[in-house]
LUMVO-269200 format. One record per residue: residue number from 1; chain; x, y, z of N, C-alpha, C, CB in turn. Coordinates in steps of 0.05 Angstrom, whole numbers, padded with zeros to 5 digits, always signed. Glycine has a CB too. Layout:
REM LUMVO-269200
R    i  ch     npx     npy     npz    capx    capy    capz     cpx     cpy     cpz    cbpx    cbpy    cbpz
R  NUM   A       X       Y       Z       X       Y       Z       X       Y       Z       X       Y       Z
...
***
This chain:
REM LUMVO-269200
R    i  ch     npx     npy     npz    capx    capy    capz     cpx     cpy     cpz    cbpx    cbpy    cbpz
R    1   A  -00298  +00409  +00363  -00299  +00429  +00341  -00272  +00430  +00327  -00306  +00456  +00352
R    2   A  -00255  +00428  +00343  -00221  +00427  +00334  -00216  +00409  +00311  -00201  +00414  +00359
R    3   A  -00226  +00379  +00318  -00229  +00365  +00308  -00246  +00361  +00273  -00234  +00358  +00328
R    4   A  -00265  +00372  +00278  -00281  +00383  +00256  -00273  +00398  +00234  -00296  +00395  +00265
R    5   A  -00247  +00421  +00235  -00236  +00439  +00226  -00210  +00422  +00220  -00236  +00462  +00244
R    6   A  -00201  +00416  +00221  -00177  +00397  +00222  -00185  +00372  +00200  -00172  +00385  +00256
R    7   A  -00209  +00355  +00204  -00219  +00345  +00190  -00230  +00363  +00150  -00237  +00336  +00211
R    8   A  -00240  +00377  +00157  -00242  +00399  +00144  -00212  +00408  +00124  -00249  +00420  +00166
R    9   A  -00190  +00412  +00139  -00170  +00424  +00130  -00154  +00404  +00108  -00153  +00432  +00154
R   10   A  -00159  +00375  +00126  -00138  +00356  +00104  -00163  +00347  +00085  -00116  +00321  +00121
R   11   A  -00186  +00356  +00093  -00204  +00347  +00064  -00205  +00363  +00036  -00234  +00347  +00071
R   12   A  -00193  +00393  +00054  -00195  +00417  +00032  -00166  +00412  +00008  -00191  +00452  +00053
R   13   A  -00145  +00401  +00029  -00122  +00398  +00020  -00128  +00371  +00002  -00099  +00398  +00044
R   14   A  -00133  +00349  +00011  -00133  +00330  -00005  -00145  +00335  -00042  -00150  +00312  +00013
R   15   A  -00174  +00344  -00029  -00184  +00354  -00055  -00174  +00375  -00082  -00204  +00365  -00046
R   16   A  -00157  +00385  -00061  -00141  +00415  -00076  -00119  +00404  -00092  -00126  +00440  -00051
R   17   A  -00117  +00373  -00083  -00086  +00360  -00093  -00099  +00346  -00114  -00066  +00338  -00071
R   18   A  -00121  +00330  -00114  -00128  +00316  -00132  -00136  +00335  -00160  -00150  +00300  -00120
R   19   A  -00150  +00356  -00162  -00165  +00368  -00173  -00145  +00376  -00200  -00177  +00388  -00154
R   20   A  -00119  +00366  -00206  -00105  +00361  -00219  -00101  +00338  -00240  -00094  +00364  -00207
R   21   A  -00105  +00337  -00260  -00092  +00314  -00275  -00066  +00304  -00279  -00096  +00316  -00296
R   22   A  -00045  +00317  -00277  -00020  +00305  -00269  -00014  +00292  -00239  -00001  +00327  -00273
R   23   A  -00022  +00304  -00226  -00025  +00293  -00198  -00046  +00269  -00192  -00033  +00316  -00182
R   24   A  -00070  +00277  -00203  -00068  +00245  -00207  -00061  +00221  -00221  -00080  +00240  -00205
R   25   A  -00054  +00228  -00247  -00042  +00207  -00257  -00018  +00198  -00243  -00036  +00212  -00282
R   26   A  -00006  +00227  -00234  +00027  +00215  -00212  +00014  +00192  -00197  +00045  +00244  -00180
R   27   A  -00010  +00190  -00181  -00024  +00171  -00156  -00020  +00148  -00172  -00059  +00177  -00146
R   28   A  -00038  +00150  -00194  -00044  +00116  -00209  -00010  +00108  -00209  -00063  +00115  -00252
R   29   A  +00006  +00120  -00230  +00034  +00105  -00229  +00040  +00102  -00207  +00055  +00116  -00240
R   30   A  +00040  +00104  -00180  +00047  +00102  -00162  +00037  +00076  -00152  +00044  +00122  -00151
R   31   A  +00005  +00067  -00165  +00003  +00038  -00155  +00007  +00021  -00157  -00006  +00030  -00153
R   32   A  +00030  +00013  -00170  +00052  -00008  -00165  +00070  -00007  -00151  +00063  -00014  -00182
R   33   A  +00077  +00015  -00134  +00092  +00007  -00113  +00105  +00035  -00110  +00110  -00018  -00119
R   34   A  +00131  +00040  -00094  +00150  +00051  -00095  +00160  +00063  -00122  +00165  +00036  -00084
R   35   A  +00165  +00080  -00132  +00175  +00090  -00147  +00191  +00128  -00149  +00156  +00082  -00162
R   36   A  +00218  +00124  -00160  +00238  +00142  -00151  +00224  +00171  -00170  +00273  +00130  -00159
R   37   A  +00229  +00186  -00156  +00220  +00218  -00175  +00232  +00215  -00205  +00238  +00253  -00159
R   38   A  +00255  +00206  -00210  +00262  +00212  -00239  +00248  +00200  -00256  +00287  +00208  -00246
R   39   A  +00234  +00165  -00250  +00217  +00164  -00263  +00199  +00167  -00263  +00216  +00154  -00267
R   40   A  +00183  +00180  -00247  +00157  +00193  -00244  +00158  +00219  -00267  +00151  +00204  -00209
R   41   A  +00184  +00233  -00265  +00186  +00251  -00276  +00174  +00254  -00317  +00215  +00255  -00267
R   42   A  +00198  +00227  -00317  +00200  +00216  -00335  +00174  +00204  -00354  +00216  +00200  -00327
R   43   A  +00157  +00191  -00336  +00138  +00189  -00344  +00105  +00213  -00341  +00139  +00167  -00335
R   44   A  +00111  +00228  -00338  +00094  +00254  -00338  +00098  +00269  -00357  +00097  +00270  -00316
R   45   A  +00131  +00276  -00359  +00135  +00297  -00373  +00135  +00287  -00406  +00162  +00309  -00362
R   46   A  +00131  +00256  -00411  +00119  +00241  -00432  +00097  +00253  -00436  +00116  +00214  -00428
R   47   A  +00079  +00238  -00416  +00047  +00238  -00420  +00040  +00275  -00423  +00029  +00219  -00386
R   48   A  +00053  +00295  -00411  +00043  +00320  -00410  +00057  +00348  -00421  +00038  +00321  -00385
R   49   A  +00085  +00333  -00426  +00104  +00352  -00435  +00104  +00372  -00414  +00097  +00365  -00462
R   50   A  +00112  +00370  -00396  +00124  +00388  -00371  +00147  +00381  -00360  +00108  +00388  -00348
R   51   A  +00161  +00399  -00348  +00188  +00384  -00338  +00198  +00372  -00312  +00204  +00400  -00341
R   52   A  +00214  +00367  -00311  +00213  +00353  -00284  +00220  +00369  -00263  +00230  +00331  -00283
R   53   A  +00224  +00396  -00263  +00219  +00412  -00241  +00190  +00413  -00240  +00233  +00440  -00242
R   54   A  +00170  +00417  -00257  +00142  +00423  -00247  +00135  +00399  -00235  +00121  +00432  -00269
R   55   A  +00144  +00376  -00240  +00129  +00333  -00237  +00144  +00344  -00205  +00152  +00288  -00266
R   56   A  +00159  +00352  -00200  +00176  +00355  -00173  +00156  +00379  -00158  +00213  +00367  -00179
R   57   A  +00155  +00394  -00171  +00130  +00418  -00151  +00097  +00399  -00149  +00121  +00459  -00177
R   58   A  +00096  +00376  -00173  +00069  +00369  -00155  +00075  +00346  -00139  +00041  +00361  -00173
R   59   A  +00092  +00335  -00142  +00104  +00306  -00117  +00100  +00323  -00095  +00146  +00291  -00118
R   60   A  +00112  +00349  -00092  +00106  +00361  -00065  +00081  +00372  -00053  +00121  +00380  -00063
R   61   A  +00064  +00380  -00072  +00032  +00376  -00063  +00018  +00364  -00060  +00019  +00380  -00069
R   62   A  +00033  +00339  -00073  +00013  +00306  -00065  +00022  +00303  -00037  +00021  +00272  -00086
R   63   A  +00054  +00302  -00025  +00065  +00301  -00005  +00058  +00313  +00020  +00084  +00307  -00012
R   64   A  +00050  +00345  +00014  +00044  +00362  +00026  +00010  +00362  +00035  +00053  +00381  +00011
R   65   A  -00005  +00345  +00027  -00032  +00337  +00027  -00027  +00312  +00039  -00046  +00335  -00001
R   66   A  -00005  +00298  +00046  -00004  +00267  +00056  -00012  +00246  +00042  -00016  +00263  +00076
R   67   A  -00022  +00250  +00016  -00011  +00225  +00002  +00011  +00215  -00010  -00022  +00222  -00012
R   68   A  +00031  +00217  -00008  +00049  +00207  -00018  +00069  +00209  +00009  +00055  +00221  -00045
R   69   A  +00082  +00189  +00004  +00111  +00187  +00040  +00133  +00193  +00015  +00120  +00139  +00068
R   70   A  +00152  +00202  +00019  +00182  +00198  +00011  +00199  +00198  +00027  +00192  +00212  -00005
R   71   A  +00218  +00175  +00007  +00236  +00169  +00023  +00261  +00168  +00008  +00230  +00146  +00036
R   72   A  +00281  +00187  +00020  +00306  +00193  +00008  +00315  +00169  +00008  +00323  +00213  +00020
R   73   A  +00342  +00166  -00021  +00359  +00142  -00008  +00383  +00145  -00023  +00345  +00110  -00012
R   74   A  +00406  +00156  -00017  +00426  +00166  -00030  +00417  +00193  -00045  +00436  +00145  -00048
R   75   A  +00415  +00198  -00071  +00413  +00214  -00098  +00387  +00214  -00098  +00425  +00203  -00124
R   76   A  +00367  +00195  -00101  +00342  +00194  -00107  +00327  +00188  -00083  +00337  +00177  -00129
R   77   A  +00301  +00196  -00094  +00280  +00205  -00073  +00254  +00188  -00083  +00275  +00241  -00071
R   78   A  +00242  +00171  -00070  +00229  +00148  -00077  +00199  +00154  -00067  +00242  +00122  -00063
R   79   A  +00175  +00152  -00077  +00153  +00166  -00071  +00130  +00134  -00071  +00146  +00195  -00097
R   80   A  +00118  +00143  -00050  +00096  +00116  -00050  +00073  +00132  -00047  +00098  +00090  -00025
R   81   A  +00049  +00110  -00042  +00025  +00121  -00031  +00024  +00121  -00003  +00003  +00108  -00041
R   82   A  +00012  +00133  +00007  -00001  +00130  +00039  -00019  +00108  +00041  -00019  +00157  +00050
R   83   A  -00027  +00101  +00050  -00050  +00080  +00053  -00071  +00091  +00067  -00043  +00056  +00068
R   84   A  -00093  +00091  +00060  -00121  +00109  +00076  -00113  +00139  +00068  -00123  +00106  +00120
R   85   A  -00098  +00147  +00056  -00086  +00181  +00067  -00126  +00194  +00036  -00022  +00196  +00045
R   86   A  -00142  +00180  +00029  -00159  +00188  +00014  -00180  +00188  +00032  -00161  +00174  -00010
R   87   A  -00189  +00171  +00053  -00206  +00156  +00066  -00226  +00185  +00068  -00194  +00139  +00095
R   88   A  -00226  +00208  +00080  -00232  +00235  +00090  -00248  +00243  +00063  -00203  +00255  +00100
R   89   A  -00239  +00229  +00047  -00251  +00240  +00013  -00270  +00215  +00025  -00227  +00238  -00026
R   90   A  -00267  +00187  +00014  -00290  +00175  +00007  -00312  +00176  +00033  -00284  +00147  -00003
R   91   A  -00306  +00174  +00050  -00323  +00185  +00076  -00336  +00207  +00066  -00305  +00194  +00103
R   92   A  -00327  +00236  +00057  -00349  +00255  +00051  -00363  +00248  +00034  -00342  +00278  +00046
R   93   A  -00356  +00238  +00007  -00370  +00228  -00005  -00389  +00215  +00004  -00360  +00220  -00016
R   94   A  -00385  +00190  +00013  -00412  +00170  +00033  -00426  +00186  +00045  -00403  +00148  +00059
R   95   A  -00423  +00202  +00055  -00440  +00217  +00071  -00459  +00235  +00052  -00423  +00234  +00091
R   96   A  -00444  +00249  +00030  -00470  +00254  +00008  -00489  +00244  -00005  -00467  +00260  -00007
R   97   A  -00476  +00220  -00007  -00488  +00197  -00019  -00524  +00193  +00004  -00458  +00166  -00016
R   98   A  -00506  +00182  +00028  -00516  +00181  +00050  -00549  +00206  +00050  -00487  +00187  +00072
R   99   A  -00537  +00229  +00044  -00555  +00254  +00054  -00574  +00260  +00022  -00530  +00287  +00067
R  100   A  -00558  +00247  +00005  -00581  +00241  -00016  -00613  +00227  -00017  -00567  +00227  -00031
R  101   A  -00601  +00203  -00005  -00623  +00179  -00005  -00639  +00187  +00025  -00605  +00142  -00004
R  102   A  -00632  +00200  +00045  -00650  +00211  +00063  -00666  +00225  +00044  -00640  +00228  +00085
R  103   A  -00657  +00249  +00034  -00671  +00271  +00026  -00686  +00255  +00003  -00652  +00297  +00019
R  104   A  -00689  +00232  -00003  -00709  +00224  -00032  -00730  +00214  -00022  -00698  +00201  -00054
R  105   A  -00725  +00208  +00006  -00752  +00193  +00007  -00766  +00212  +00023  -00751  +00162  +00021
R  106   A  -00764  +00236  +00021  -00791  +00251  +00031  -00806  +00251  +00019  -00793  +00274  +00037
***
C-alpha cells in the first residue's frame, strides 16, 4: 500500500510540474544536453518575458519533482534531465489507454 501512495505522490508531483508551459519548454531545451541556469534563464525569459528569478523558482519544481539533476560547478549551476524520471506518467497513461480498450469491447 506504501508503495502505491508513494507511487501516487511522485505522479501527483510530476504532473503538477508539467502542467506548466515554461516548465516544459525548460524540459525540451534541456534535450540537448546539460545546460547552465543562466542560459535556461536566458532563453525563457525571451520566449515568456519573465525573469530569471521566476526560470530559477521553476528549475526548482522541475528539480523538486525529480526531473531535472543539478549540478553545481563553481558560479553556475548546470541542469539536465533525469532519465525515466517521466516513466510513472507514461505508465499511467498506458494503463488508461489499457482500461479504455477493455471497457470497448463490452
Amino acid at each position: 500500500m506504501d508503495a502505491d501512495l508513494d507511487r501516487a505522490a511522485r505522479l501527483d508531483a510530476t504532473l503538477a510540474a508539467l502542467a506548466d508551459p515554461v516548465r516544459r519548454r525548460l524540459l525540451e531545451l534541456l534535450e540537448v544536453g546539460p545546460t547552465s541556469a543562466g542560459d535556461l534563464a536566458a532563453s525563457a525569459a525571451s520566449l515568456y518575458g519573465i525573469s530569471h528569478t521566476r526560470v530559477s523558482q521553476h528549475l526548482k519544481v522541475l528539480a523538486t519533482a525529480g526531473l531535472v539533476d543539478v549540478a553545481p560547478d563553481g558560479t553556475h549551476r548546470w541542469y539536465s534531465l533525469v532519465d525515466g524520471a517521466a516513466d510513472d506518467v507514461a505508465d499511467w497513461l498506458a494503463s488508461l489507454r489499457l482500461s479504455r480498450a477493455r471497457g470497448a469491447g463490452r
